[in-house]
MISE-684992 format. One record per residue (C-alpha): residue in three letters; residue number from 1; x, y, z. Coordinates in steps of 0.5 Angstrom, whole numbers, plus 500, padded with zeros to 3 digits. Layout:
residues N
kolmar:banu:px:py:pz
Ala:NUM:X:Y:Z
...
This chain:
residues 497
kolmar:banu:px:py:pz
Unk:1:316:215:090
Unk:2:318:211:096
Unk:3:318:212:103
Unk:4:325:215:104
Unk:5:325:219:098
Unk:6:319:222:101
Unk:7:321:223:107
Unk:8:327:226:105
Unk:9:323:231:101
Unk:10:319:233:107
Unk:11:321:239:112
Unk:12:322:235:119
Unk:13:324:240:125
Unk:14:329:238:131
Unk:15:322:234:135
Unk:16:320:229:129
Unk:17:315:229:124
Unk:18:308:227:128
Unk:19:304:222:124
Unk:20:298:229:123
Unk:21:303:232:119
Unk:22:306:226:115
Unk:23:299:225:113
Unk:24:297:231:111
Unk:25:304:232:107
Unk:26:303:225:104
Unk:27:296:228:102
Unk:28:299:235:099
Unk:29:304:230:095
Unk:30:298:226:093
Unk:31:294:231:090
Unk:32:300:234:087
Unk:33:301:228:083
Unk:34:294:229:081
Unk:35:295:235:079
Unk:36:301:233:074
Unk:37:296:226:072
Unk:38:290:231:069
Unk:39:295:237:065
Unk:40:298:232:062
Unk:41:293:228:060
Unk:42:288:235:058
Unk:43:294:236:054
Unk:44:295:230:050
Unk:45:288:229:050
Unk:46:288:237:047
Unk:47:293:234:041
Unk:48:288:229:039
Unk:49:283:232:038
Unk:50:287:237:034
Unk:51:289:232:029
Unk:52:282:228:029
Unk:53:279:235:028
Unk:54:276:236:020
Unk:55:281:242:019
Unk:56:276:245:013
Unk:57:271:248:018
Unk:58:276:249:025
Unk:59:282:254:024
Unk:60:288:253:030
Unk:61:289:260:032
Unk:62:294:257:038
Unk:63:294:256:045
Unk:64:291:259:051
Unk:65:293:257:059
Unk:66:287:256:063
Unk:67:287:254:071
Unk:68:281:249:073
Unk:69:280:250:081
Unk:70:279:242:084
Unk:71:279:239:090
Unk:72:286:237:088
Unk:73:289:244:087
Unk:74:289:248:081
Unk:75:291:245:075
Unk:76:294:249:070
Unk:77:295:247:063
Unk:78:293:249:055
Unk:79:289:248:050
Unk:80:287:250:043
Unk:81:283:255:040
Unk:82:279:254:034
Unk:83:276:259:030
Unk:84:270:257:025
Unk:85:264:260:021
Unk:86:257:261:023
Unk:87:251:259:018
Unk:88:251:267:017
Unk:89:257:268:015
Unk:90:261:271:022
Unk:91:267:268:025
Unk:92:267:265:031
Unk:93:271:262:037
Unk:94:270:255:041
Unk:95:275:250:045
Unk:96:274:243:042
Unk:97:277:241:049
Unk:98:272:243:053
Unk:99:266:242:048
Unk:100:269:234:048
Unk:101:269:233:055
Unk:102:262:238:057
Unk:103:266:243:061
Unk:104:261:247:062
Unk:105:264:249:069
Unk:106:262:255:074
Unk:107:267:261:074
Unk:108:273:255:073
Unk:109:270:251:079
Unk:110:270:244:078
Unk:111:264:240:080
Unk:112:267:236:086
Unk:113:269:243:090
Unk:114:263:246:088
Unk:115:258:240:091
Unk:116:264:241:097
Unk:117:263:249:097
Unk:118:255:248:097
Unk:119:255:243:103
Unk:120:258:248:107
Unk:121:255:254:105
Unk:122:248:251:107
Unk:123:251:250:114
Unk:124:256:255:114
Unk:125:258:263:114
Unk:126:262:265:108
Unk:127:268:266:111
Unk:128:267:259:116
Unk:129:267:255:108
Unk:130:274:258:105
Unk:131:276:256:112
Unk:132:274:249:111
Unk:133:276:249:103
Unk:134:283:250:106
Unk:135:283:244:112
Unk:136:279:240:107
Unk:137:281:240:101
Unk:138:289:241:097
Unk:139:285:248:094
Unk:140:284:255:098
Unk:141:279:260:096
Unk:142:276:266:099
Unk:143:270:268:102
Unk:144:269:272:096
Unk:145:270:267:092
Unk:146:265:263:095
Unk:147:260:268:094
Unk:148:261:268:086
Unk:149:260:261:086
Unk:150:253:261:090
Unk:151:251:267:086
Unk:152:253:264:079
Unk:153:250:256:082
Unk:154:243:261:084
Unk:155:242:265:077
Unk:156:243:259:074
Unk:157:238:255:078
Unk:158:233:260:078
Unk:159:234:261:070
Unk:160:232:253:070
Unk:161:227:254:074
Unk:162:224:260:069
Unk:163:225:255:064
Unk:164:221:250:068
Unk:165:215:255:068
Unk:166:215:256:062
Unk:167:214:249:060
Unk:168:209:248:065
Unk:169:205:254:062
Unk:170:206:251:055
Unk:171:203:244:058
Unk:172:209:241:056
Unk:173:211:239:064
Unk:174:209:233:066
Unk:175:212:229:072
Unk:176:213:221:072
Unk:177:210:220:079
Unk:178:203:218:081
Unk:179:200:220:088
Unk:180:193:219:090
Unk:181:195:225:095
Unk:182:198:231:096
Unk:183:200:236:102
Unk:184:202:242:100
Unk:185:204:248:106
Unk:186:207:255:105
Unk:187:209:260:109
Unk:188:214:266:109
Unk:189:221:268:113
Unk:190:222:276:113
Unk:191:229:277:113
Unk:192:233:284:115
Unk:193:235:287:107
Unk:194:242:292:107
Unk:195:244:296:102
Unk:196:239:300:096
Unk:197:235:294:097
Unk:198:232:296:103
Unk:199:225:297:103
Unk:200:223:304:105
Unk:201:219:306:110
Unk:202:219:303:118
Unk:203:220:294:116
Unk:204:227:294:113
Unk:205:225:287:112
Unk:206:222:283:107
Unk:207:219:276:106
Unk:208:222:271:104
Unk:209:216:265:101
Unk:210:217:257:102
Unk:211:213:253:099
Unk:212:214:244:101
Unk:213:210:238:098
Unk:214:210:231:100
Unk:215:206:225:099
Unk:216:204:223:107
Unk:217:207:221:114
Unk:218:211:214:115
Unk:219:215:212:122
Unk:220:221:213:123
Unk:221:225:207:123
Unk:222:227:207:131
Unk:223:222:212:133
Unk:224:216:209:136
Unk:225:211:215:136
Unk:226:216:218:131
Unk:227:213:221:124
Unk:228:217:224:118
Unk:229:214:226:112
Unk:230:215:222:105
Unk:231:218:224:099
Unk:232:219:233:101
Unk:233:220:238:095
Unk:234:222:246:096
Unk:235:222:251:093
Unk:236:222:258:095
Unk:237:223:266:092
Unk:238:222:273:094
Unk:239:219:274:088
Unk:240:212:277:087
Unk:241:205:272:089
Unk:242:204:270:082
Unk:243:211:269:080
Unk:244:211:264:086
Unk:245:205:261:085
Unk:246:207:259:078
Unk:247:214:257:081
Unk:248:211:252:086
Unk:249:205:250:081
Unk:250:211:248:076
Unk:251:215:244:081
Unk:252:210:239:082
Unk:253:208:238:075
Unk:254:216:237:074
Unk:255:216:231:079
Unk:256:209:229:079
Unk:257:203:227:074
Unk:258:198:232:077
Unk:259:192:229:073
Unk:260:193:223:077
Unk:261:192:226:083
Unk:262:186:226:086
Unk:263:186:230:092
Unk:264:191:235:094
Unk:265:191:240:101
Unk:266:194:246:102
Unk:267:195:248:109
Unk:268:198:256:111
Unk:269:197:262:115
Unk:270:192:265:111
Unk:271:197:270:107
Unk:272:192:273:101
Unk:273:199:270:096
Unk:274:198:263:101
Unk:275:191:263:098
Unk:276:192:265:092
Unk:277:195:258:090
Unk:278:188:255:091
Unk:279:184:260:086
Unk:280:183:256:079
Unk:281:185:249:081
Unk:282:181:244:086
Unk:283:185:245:093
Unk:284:182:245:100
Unk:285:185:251:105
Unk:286:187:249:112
Unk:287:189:255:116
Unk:288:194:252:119
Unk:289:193:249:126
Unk:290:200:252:130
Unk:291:198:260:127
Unk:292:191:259:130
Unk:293:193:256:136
Unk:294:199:262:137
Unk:295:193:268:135
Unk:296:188:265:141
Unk:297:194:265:145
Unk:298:196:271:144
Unk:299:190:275:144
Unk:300:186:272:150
Unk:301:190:273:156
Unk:302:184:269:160
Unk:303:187:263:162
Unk:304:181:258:162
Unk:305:177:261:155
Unk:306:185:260:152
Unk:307:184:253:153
Unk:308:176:253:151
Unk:309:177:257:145
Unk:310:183:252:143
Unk:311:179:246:144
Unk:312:173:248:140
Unk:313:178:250:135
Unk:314:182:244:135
Unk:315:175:239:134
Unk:316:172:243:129
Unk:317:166:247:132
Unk:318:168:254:128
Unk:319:161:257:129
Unk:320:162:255:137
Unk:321:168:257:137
Unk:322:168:265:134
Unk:323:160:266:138
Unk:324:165:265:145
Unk:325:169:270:142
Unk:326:164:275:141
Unk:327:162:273:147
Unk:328:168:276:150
Unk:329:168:282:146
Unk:330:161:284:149
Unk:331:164:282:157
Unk:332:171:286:155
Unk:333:167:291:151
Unk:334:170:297:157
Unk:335:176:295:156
Unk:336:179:298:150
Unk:337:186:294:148
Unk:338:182:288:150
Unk:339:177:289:145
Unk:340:182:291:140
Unk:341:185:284:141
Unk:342:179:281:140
Unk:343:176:283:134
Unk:344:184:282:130
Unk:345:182:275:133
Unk:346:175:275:130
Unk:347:176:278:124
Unk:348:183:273:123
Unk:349:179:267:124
Unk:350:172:270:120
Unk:351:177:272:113
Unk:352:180:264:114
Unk:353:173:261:116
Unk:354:174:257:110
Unk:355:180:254:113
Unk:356:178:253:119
Unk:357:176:246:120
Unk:358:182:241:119
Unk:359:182:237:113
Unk:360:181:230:116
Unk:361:173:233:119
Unk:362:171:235:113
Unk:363:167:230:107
Unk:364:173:230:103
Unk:365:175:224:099
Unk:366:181:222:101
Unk:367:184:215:097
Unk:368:187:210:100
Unk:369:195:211:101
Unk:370:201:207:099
Unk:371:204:202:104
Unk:372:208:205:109
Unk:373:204:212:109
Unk:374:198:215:113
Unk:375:195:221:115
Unk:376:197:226:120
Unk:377:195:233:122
Unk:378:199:238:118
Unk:379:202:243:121
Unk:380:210:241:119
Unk:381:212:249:116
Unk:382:215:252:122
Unk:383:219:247:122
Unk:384:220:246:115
Unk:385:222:255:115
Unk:386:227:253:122
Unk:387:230:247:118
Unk:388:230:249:111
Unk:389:231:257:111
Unk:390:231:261:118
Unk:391:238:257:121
Unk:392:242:259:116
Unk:393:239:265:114
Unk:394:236:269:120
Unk:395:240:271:127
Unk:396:247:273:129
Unk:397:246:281:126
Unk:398:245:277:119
Unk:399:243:282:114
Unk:400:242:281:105
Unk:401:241:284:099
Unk:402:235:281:096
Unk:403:239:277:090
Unk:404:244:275:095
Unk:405:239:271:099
Unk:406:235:269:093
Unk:407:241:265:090
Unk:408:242:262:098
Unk:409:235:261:099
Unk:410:236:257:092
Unk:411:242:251:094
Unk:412:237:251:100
Unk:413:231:249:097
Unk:414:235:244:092
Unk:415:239:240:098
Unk:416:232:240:103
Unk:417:230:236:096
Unk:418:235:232:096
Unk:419:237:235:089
Unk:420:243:239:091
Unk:421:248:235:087
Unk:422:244:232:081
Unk:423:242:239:080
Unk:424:249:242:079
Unk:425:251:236:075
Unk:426:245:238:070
Unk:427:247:245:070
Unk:428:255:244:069
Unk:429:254:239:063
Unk:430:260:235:066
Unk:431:258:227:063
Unk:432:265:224:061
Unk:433:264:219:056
Unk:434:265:211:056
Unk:435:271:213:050
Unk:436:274:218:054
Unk:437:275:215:060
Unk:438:278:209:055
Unk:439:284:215:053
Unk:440:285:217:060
Unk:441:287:210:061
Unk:442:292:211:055
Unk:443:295:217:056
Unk:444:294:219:063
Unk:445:300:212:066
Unk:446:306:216:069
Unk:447:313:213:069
Unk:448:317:214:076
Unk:449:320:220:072
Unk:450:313:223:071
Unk:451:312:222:078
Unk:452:317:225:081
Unk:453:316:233:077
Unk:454:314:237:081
Unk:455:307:241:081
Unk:456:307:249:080
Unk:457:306:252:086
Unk:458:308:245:089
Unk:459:310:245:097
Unk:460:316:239:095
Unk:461:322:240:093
Unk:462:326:235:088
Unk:463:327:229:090
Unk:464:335:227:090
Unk:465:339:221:091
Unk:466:342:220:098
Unk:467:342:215:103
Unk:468:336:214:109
Unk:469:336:221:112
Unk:470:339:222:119
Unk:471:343:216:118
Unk:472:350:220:120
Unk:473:347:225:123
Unk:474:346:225:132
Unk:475:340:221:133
Unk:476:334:224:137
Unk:477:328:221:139
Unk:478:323:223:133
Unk:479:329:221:128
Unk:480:329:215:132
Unk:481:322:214:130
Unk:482:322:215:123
Unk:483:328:211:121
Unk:484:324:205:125
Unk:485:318:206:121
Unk:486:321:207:114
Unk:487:328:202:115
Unk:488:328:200:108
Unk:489:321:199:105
Unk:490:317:202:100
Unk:491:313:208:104
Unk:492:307:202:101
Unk:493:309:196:106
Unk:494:310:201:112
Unk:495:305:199:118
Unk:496:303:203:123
Unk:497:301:196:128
């Protein structure tokens, strides 16, 4: 189609056409060339197999129209069913189209909009990604539509993930990366829940659990005093303590060689779920340095023993730290609410006594690190819980049901791990094959009769034969303009300089 065809194509009104709206017709006309490129060759491709296939097992039962939602648009097209036997003797039902391509697809979703729709959800509100789908792409889908894709991507995940529990419970998870050492945090979002999953009683919250491991600090490339940590892996979960503790045990084992690591801390607030990871594997516990240091402030309203306490805590010396507290107690012992917040405050450190010093003081082993890596403080999880979950998914009046923030919480952790989309492409199965990518060269070329059919539900109309529009008609401004611009090219050879 040349530049004056389109041009003719195309609706201008008395203003002219602004170059905003000729690139977004040029896309529109673009994606429904696309569309037309794909039916046809699904189709031929459909055919083919037809007649390759070994007719003494799959029976044609005829053609069944599907629609595949893309960035492109909806591509409308159809392909056979086949019946066979099963071993048992049953009848069954396939599509050799979609097993010959491996288009194990969500809901007629392709891959390339879901990755686009899973971008835009981790940042974004339902309603605010069907907008961006429609200004992004040639495809409109609702809010509706966007949850059912975030809930089919989450079930799936956390059918993997079970998957992987399993395997690891087996022995049979084992992960190719050695480390000499690795950090582990974990802490909770409590998030408002809606609907019969509330829970009952006065908290209508309940705790989300993240839990994040890396293999230690480097520099940040143009920072100067700048530190990020190294090779960061999520997951999170409602689910249950021991159900999580098996979850993050089995996404280490799935990316490391656990046998190969010969030191490994976990740092937390001292939850008794935090501190159940530790049982029955050789982990050192941190209670972690920013809940200690909110605990004292919060607790002790004297401004100089403030400071004092968190020093002492800060350097290690435990014993002198909680004989000041009870100090305190003795000196406050009148004062009942002051009491009060001193003895939560001694029995919280005294329960995670065994955490109170940090890592770096204790007569721990630590191997020498890679180059580029070095070992800092811990005390990265309020960040990571702001970065990974709570911006997304508290404030603004937000509430969930729980199956509702399990699936988001899912996509979450994959994309802060880097994974998101290597995650949807092994889910979907979607591998095209070197010989099929050689049949869509041979059957996919369009003539400039094909280009020029028109798409369903296209936005064109048919292309006719006619001199260079407005040519005999009164000249404005903006049909000024567009005749300078095409004159006689091909719409190609236009230049815009």
């Amino acid at each position: 189609m040349n530049g004056v065809e389109f041009m003719y194509n195309v609706s201008l009104n008395d203003n002219g056409l602004t170059f905003k709206e000729l690139e977004q017709e040029m896309y529109r006309c673009a994606c429904d060339v696309a569309c037309n490129n794909m039916k046809e060759f699904l189709e031929k491709l459909d055919e083919k197999l037809l007649n390759e296939r070994d007719t003494k097992i799959y029976r044609s039962k005829g053609l069944k129209k599907t629609c595949l939602k893309t960035i492109m648009g909806n591509i409308e097209y159809s392909r056979r069913i086949y019946q066979f036997e099963l071993e048992d003797g049953k009848k069954a039902t396939k599509y050799l189209l979609d097993e010959y391509l491996g288009m194990d697809t969500i809901g007629k979703v392709s891959v390339n909009l879901i990755d686009t729709i899973l971008t835009n959800i981790s940042e974004v509100s339902f309603r605010k990604t069907s907008e961006n789908i429609k200004t992004m792409c040639n495809q409109e889908i609702s809010p509706q539509g966007v949850w059912n894709v975030v809930q089919k991507v989450g079930e799936k995940i956390k059918e993997q993930e079970d998957r992987k529990i399993e395997l690891n419970q087996q022995g049979a998870l084992k992960g190719e990366k050695e480390v000499p050492v690795l950090f582990q945090e974990q802490d909770g979002l409590w998030l408002c829940i809606q609907g019969k999953d509330r829970p009952k009683g006065k908290s209508k919250k309940k705790e989300l659990k993240l839990a994040v491991s890396y293999t230690g600090w480097k520099r940040r490339k143009y920072g100067k005093n700048e530190y990020v940590v190294e090779d960061k892996t999520v997951c999170a979960s409602f689910d249950n303590a021991k159900h999580f503790k098996q979850l993050s045990e089995a996404t280490i084992c799935e990316k490391y060689n656990v046998d190969e690591i010969k030191t490994r801390i976990l740092n937390g607030d001292g939850a008794s779920w935090i501190k159940a990871t530790c049982e029955e594997q050789d982990i050192h516990f941190q209670l972690d340095p920013f809940h200690v240091s909110q605990a004292i402030i919060r607790k002790v309203s004297e401004k100089k023993s403030q400071k004092k306490l968190l020093k002492l805590f800060r350097e290690g010396t435990v014993e002198e730290g909680l004989e000041m507290i009870i100090q305190l107690m003795i000196e406050n012992s009148k004062d009942e609410k002051v009491l009060k917040k001193l003895e939560d405050l001694y029995n919280y450190l005294v329960s995670n006594r065994d955490g109170l010093i940090p890592y770096k003081q204790r007569n721990i082993d630590l191997p020498t690190l890679p180059d580029g890596l070095e070992y800092r403080q811990l005390g990265t999880m309020e960040h990571n819980i702001c970065d990974v979950l709570a911006q997304r998914m508290k404030g603004r009046k937000m509430s969930w049901s729980i199956n509702g923030a399990d699936n988001l919480s899912k996509i979450l952790a994959e994309k802060f791990s880097n994974r998101l989309f290597s995650t949807v492409d092994k889910l979907c199965k979607n591998t095209i094959t070197n010989e099929v990518l050689n049949t869509i060269v041979e059957v996919a070329t369009l003539s400039a009769s094909d280009v020029n059919k028109k798409a369903k539900k296209s936005s064109t109309y048919k292309v006719h034969t006619a001199t260079i529009p407005y040519s005999e008609a009164s000249v404005s401004l903006g049909r000024k303009i567009i005749r300078k611009l095409c004159g006689l090219k091909d719409f190609g050879e236009m230049s815009y300089t």
